[in-house]
TORTORDO-633549 format. One record per residue (C-alpha): x, y, z; residue in one letter. Coordinates in steps of 0.2 Angstrom, whole numbers, always signed. Layout:
BEGIN
@X: X; Y: Y; Z: Z; r: A
...
// end
This chain:
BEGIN
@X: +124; Y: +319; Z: +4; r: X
@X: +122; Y: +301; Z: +7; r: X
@X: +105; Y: +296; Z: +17; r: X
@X: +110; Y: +284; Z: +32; r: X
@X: +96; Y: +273; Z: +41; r: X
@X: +102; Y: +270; Z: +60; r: X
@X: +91; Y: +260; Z: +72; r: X
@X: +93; Y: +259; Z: +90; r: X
@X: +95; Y: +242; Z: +97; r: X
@X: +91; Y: +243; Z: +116; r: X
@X: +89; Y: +223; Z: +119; r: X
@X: +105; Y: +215; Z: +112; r: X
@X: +94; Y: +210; Z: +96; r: X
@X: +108; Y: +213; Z: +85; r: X
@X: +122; Y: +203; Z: +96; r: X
@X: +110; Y: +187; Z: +98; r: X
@X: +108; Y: +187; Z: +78; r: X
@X: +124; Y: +189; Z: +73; r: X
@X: +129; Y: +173; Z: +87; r: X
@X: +133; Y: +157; Z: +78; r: X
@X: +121; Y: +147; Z: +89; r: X
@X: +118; Y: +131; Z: +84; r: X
@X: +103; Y: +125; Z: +77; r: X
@X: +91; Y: +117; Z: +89; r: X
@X: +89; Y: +99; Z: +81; r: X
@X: +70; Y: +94; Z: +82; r: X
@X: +62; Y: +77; Z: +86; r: X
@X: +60; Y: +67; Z: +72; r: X
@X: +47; Y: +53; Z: +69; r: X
@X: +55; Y: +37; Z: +66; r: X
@X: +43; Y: +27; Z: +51; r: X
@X: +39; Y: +10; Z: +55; r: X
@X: +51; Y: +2; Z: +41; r: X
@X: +64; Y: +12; Z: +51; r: X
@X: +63; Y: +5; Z: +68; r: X
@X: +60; Y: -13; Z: +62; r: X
@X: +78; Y: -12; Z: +54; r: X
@X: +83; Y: -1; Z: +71; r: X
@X: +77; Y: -17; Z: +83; r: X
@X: +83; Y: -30; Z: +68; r: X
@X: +100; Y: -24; Z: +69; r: X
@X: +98; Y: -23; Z: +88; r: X
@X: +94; Y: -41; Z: +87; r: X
@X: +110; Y: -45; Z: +79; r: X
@X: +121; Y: -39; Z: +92; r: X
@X: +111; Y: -46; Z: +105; r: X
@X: +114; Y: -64; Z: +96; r: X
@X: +135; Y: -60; Z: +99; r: X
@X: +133; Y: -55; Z: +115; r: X
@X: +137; Y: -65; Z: +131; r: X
@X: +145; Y: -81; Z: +131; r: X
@X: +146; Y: -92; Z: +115; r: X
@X: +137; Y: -108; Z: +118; r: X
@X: +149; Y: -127; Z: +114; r: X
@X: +137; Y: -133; Z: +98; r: X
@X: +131; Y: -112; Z: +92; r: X
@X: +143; Y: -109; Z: +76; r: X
@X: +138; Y: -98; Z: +61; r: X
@X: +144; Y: -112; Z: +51; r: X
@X: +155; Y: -109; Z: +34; r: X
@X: +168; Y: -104; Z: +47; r: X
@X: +159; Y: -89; Z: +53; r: X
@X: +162; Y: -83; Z: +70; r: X
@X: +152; Y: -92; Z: +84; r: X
@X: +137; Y: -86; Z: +89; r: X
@X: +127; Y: -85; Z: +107; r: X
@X: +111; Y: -89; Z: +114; r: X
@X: +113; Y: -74; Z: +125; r: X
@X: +106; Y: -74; Z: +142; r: X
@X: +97; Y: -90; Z: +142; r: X
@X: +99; Y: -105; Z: +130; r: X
@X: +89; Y: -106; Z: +113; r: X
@X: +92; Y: -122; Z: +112; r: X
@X: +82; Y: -128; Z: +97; r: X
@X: +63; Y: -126; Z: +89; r: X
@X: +54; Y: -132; Z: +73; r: X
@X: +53; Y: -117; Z: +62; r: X
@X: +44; Y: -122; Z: +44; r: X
@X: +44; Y: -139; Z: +49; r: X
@X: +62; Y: -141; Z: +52; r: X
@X: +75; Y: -139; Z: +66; r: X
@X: +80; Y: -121; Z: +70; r: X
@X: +94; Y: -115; Z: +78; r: X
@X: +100; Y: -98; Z: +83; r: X
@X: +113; Y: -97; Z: +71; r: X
@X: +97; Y: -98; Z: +60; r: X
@X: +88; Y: -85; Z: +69; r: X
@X: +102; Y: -75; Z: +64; r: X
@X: +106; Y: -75; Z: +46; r: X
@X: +88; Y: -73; Z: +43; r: X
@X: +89; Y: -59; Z: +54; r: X
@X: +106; Y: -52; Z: +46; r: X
@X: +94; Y: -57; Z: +28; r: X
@X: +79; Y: -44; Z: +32; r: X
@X: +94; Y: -33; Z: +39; r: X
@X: +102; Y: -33; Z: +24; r: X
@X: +89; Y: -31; Z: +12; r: X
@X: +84; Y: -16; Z: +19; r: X
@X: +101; Y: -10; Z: +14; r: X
@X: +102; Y: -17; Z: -3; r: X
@X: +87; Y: -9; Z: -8; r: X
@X: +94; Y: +8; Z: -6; r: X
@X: +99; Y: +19; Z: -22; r: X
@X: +117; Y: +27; Z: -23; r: X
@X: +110; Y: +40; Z: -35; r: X
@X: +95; Y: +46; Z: -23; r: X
@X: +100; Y: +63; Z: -18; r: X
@X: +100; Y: +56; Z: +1; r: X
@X: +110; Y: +42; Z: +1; r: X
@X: +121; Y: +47; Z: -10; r: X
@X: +132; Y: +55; Z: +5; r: X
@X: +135; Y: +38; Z: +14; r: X
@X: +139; Y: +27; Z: -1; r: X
@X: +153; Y: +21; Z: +5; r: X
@X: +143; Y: +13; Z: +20; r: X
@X: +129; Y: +9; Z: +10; r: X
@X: +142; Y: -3; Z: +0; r: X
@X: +150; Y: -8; Z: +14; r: X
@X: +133; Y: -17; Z: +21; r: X
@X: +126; Y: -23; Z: +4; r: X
@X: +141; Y: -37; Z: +6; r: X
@X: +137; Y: -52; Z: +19; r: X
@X: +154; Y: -50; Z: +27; r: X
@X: +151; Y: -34; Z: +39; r: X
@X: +136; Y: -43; Z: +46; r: X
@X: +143; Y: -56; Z: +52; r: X
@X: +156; Y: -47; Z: +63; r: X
@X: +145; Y: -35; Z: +68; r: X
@X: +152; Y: -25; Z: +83; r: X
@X: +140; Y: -11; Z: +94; r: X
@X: +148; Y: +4; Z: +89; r: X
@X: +147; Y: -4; Z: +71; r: X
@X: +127; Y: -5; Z: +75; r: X
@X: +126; Y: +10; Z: +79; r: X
@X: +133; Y: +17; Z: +65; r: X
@X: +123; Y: +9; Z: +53; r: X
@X: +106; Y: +10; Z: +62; r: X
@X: +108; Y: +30; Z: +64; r: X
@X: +115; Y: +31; Z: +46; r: X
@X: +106; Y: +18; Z: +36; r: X
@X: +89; Y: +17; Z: +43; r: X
@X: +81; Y: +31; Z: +41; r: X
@X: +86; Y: +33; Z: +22; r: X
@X: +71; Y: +30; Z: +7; r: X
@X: +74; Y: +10; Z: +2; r: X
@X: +67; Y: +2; Z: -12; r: X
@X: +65; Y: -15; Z: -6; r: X
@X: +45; Y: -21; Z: -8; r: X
@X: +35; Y: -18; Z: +6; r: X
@X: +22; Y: -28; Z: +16; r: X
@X: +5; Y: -22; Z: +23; r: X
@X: +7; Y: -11; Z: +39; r: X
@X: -2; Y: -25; Z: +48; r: X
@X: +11; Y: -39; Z: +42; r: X
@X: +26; Y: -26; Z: +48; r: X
@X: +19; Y: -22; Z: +63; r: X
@X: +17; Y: -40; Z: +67; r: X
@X: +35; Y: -41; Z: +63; r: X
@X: +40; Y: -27; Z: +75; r: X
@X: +31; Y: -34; Z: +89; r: X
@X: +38; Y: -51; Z: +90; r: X
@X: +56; Y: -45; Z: +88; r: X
@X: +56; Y: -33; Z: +101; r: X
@X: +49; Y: -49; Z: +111; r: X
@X: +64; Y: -58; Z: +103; r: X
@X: +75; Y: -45; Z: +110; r: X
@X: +68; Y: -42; Z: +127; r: X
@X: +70; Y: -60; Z: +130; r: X
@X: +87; Y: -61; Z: +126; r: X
@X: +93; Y: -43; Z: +135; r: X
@X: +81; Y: -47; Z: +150; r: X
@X: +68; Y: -35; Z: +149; r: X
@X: +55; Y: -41; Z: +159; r: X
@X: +44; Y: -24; Z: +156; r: X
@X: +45; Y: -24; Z: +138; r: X
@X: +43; Y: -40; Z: +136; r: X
@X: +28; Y: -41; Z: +146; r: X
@X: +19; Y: -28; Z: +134; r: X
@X: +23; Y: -36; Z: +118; r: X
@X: +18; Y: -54; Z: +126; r: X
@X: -2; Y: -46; Z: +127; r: X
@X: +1; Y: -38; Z: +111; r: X
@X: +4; Y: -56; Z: +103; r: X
@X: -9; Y: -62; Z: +116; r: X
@X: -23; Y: -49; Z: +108; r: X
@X: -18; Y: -53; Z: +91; r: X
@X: -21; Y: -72; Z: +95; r: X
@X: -38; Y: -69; Z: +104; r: X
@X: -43; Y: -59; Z: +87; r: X
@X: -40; Y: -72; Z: +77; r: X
@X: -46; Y: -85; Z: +87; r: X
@X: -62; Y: -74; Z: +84; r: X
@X: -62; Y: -77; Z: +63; r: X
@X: -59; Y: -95; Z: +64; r: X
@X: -71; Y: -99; Z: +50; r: X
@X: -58; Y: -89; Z: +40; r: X
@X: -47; Y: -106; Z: +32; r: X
@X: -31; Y: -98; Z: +35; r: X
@X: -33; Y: -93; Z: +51; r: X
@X: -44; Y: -109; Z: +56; r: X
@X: -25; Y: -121; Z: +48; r: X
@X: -17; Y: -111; Z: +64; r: X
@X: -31; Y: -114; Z: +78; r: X
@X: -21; Y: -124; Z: +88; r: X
@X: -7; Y: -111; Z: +90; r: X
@X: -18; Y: -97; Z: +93; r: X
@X: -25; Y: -108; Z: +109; r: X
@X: -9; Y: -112; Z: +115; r: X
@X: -4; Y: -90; Z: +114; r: X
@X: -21; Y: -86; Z: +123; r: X
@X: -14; Y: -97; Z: +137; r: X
@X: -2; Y: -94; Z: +150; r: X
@X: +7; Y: -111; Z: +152; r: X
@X: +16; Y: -110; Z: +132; r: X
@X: +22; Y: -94; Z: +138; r: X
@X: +31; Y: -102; Z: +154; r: X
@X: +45; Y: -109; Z: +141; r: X
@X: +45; Y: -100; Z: +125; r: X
@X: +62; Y: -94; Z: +117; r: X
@X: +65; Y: -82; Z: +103; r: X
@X: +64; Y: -98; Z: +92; r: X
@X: +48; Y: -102; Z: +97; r: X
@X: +43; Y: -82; Z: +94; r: X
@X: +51; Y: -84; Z: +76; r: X
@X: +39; Y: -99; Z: +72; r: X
@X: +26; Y: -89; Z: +77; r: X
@X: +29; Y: -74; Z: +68; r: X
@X: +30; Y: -82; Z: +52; r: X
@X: +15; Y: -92; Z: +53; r: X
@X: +4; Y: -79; Z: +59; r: X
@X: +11; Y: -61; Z: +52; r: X
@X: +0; Y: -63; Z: +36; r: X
@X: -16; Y: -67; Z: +45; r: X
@X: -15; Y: -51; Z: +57; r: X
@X: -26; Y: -42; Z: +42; r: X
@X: -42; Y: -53; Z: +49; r: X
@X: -40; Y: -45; Z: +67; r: X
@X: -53; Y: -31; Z: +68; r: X
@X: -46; Y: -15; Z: +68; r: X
@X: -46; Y: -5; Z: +86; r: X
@X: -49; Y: +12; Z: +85; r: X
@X: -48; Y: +27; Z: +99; r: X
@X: -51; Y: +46; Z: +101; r: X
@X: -39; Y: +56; Z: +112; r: X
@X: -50; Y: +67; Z: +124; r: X
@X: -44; Y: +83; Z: +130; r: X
@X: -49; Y: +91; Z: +146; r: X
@X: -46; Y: +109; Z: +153; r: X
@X: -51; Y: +108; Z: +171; r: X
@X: -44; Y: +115; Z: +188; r: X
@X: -42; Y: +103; Z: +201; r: X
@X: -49; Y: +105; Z: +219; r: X
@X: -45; Y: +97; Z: +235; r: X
@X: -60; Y: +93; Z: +243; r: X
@X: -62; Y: +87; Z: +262; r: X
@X: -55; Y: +69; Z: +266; r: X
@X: -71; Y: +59; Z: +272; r: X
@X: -72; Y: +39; Z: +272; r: X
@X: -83; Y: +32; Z: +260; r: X
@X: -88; Y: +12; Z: +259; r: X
@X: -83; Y: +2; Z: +243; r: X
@X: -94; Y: -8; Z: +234; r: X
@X: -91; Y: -26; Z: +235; r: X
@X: -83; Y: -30; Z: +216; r: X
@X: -84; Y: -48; Z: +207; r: X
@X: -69; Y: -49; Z: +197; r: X
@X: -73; Y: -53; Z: +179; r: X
@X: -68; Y: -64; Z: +166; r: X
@X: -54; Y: -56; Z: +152; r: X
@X: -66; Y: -52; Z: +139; r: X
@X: -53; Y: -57; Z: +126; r: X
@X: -51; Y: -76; Z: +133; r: X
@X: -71; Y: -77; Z: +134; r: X
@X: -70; Y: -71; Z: +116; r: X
@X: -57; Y: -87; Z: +113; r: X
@X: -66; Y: -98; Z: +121; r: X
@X: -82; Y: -95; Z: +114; r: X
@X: -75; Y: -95; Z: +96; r: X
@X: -69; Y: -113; Z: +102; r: X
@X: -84; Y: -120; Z: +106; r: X
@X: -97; Y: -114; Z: +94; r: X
@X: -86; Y: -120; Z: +79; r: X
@X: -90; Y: -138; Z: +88; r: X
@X: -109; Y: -133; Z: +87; r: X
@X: -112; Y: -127; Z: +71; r: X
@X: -127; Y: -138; Z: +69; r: X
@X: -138; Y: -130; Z: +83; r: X
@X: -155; Y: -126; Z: +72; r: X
@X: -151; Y: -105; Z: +81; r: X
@X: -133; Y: -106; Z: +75; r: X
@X: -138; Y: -112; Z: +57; r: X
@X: -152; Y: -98; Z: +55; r: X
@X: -138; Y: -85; Z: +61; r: X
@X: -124; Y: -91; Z: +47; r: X
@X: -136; Y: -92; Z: +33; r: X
@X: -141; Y: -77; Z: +35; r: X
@X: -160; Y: -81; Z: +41; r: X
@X: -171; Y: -69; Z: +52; r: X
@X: -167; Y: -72; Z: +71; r: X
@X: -183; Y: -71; Z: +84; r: X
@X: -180; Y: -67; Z: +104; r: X
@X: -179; Y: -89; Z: +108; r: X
@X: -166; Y: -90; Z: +97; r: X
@X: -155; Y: -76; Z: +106; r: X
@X: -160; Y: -86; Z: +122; r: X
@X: -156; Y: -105; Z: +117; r: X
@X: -137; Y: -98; Z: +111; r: X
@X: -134; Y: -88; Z: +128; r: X
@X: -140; Y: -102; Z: +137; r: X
@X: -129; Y: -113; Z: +128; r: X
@X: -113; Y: -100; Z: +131; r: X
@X: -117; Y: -101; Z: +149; r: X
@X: -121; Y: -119; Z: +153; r: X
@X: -106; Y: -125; Z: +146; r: X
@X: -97; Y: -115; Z: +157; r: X
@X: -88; Y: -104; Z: +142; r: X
@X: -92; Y: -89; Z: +151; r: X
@X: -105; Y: -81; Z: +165; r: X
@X: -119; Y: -73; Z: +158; r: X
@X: -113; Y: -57; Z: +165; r: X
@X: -100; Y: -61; Z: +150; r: X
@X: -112; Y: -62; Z: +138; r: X
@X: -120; Y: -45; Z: +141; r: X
@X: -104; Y: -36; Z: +141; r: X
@X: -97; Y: -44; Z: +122; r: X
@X: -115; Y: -40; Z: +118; r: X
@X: -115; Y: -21; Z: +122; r: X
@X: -98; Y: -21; Z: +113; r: X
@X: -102; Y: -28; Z: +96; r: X
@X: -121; Y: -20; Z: +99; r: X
@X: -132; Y: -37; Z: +98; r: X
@X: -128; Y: -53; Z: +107; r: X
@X: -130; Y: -59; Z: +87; r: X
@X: -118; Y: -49; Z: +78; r: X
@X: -106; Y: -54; Z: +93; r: X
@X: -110; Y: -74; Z: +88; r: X
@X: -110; Y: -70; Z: +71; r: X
@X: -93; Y: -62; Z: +73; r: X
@X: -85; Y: -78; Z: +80; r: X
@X: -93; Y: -88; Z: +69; r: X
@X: -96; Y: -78; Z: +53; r: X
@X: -111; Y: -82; Z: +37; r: X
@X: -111; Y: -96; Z: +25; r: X
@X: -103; Y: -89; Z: +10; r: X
@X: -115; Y: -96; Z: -3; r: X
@X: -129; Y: -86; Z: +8; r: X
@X: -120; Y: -71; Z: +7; r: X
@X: -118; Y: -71; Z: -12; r: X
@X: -140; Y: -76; Z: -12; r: X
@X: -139; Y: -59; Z: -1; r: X
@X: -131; Y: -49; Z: -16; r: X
@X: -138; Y: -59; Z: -34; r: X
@X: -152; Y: -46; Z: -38; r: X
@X: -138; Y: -34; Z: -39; r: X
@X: -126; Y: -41; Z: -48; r: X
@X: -138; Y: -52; Z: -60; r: X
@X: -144; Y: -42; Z: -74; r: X
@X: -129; Y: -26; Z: -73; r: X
@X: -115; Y: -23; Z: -83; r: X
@X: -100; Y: -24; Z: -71; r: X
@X: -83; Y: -18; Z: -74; r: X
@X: -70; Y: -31; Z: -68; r: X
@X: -64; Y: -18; Z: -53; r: X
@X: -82; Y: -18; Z: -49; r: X
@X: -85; Y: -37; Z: -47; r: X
@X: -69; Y: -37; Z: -38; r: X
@X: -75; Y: -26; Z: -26; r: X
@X: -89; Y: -33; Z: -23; r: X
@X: -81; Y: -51; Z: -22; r: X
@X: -73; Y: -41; Z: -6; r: X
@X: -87; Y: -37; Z: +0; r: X
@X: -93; Y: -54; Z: +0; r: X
@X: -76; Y: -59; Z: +9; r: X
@X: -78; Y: -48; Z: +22; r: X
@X: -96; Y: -53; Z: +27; r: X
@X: -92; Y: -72; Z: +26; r: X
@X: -76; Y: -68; Z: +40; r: X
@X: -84; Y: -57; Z: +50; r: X
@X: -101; Y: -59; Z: +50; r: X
@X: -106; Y: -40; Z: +47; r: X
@X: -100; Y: -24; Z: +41; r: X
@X: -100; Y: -8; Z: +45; r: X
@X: -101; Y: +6; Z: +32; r: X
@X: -82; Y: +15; Z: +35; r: X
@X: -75; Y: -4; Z: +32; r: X
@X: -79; Y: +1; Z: +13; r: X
@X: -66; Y: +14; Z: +14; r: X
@X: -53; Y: +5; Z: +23; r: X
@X: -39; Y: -7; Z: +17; r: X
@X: -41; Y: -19; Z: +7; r: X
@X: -57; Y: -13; Z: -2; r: X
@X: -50; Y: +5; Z: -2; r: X
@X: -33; Y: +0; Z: -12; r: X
@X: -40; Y: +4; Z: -29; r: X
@X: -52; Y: +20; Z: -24; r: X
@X: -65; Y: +25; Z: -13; r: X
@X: -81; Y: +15; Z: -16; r: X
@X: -93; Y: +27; Z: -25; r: X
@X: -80; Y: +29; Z: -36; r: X
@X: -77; Y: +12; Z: -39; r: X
@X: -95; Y: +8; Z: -41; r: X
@X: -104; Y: +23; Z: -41; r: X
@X: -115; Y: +32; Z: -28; r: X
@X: -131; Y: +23; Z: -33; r: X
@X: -124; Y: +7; Z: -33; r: X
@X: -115; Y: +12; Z: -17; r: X
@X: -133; Y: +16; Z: -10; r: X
@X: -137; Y: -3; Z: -15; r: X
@X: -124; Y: -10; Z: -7; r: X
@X: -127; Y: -1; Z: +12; r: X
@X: -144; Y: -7; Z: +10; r: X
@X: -138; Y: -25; Z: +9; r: X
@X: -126; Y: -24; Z: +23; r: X
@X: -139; Y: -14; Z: +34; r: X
@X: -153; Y: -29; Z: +29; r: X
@X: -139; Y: -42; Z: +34; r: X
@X: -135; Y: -34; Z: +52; r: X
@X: -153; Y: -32; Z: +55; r: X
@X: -157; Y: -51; Z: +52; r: X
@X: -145; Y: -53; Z: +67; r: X
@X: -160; Y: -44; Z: +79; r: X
@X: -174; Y: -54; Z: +84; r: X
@X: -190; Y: -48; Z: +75; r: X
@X: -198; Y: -34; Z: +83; r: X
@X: -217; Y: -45; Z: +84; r: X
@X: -209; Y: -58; Z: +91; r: X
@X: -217; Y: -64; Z: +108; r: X
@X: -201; Y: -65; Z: +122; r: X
@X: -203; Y: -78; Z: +132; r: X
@X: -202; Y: -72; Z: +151; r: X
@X: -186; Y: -79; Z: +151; r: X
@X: -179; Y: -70; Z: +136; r: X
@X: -190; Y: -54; Z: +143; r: X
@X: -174; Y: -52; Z: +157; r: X
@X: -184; Y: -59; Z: +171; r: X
@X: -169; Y: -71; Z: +175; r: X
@X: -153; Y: -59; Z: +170; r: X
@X: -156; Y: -66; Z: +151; r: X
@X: -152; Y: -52; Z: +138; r: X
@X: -163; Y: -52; Z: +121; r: X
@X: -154; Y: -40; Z: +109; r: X
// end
């Protein structure tokens, strides 16, 4: 006789299992390349939408296009006259591309061929209807694409200004509020490395972003002109980390009693201080303190205080100023030197005993040639910079140049912050002692 299994099912087990629920879809991250092609697309349709302005044609027959809420009107772009008809077949052009870089043959996008043909052609572009959008943003963007990639800082550069772009045009104050101070932010970093070439050819725009009044009549124009002239110089910005902290705490209503508020000073945006300071010690590099700090030469306590003194009595920033970008960057020099950066030649003196005499593989003298780069921008380094992008693109350091040599190298960076710090011996003046409010770090 047969043996039979029989279990007892007292909870409905057995009717929820055999019930074709549906799945439960799950959040999905969207990658960076994917919402830049999302808000791209987005962009499009915002171009068609409203009413068509008298003089804003595609050209080549195309249908007209729009201004949307407010007129474009016109901008210089490259150094000649932009329009938003050219706003929007460069826009349909990075669109586009994303779609032409995908494989038929990948195993993912091999389901939505048809679509994926339909958008390689320029046609469907340029009669792009919502729905249509849609479609293609929720189908198309999210699959792999082969088209070459830019750094993570150029793209997210690129994000950033064309949802400001897009805000503008759909009349979102909020958003476009956030991604002004994000463009603001970037500005005042780079304002920040002006001794770097690059950036120093676009000083006079980064000025003009730190301050309100270019903002009172910018168009999505103007945001295009600024994209393009500053997404590849966002890599000199210093990187801004954070640490979530968690808490687990009850919270207790205590009794309501009246308490007096301390009497506030409101304070000066760190970020335009740091603007402003950058500004005006470029015009004084030739101050004997400002001299010894880019070439690298040990600082004492009167130097610290001549190049406060001079931020404060030219009215660039109150010395309460001073102190606070001084606790940030840990020395009222490495803050100076930050803006300001070190002669390059005194930088490569820093690093000759250990490169004279070795035998240096070509990765190995790149690397340190980064080094080098990075010190002359920034003025210092600190030792996870050596594991970030760029110098981390071929390997971690000590593979690159070996533990011992890696040992070197923190040495030389270490002597080179230090030489920002007044000598200990040095005799402080009561001035620089903190009798008056003057710091001396």
């Amino acid at each position: 006789m047969a043996r039979r299994d029989c279990r007892l099912d007292f909870c409905g087990n057995v009717e929820f299992f055999n019930a074709d629920l549906p799945e439960r879809e799950t959040a999905r991250p969207q990658s960076l390349s994917e919402r830049l092609f999302r808000h791209r697309v987005e962009l499009l349709t915002a171009l068609r939408d409203g009413r068509a302005g008298a003089d804003e044609t595609g050209g080549n027959g195309a249908p007209p296009l729009v201004t949307g809420p407010i007129d474009l009107g016109t901008a210089v772009v490259d150094g000649v006259e932009y329009r938003a008809h050219h706003l929007h077949a460069d826009v349909t052009h990075a669109a586009r591309s994303h779609v032409l870089g995908l494989n038929p043959q990948n195993v993912q996008v091999r389901p939505h061929r048809q679509l994926v043909e339909a958008y390689s052609q320029a046609g469907p572009w340029q009669s792009l209807s919502r729905s249509a959008a849609q479609d293609v943003v929720e189908t198309l963007g999210r699959l792999p694409t082969t088209v070459q990639q830019d750094k993570e800082e150029a793209k997210t550069f690129d994000l950033t200004v064309v949802r400001a772009q897009l805000a503008q045009l759909t009349g979102d104050a909020g958003t476009l509020a956030s991604q002004r101070q994000k463009i603001q932010d970037i500005a005042g970093g780079l304002l920040a490395k002006i001794n770097v070439p690059a950036v120093k050819v676009q000083a006079r725009l980064l000025e003009e972003l730190v301050e309100d009044q270019w903002w009172e009549d910018a168009t999505a124009l103007m945001f295009e002109d600024v994209r393009r002239r500053l997404r590849d110089l966002v890599i000199y910005v210093d990187k801004r980390t954070w640490k979530p902290v968690q808490t687990t705490f009850t919270d207790e209503i205590s009794e309501a009693r009246e308490m007096d508020l301390a009497r506030i000073t409101p304070g000066t945006d760190l970020r335009r201080f740091k603007a402003k300071a950058a500004r005006y010690l470029q015009q004084h590099l030739d101050t004997i303190a400002l001299q010894k700090l880019r070439h690298n030469r040990q600082l004492t306590v009167q130097d610290l205080t001549a190049l406060e003194d001079m931020l404060v009595e030219s009215g660039t920033g109150t010395r309460e100023d001073v102190q606070t970008a001084a606790a940030e960057a840990e020395g009222l020099g490495l803050f100076i030197r930050s803006l300001v950066g070190l002669d390059r030649a005194a930088v490569q003196e820093s690093f000759n005993d250990f490169v004279s005499g070795s035998n240096f593989s070509a990765d190995q003298l790149h690397f340190i040639q980064q080094v080098i780069d990075y010190l002359t921008a920034n003025g210092a380094m600190e030792i996870s910079a050596l594991y970030e992008s760029p110098l981390s693109d071929n390997g971690t350091p000590d593979t690159i140049i070996g533990d011992d040599r890696l040992d070197v190298v923190v040495d030389i960076l270490d002597e080179i912050r230090r030489r920002a710090a007044p000598v200990p011996n040095s005799t402080p003046s009561p001035a620089a002692s903190g009798t008056d409010g003057r710091i001396a770090t």
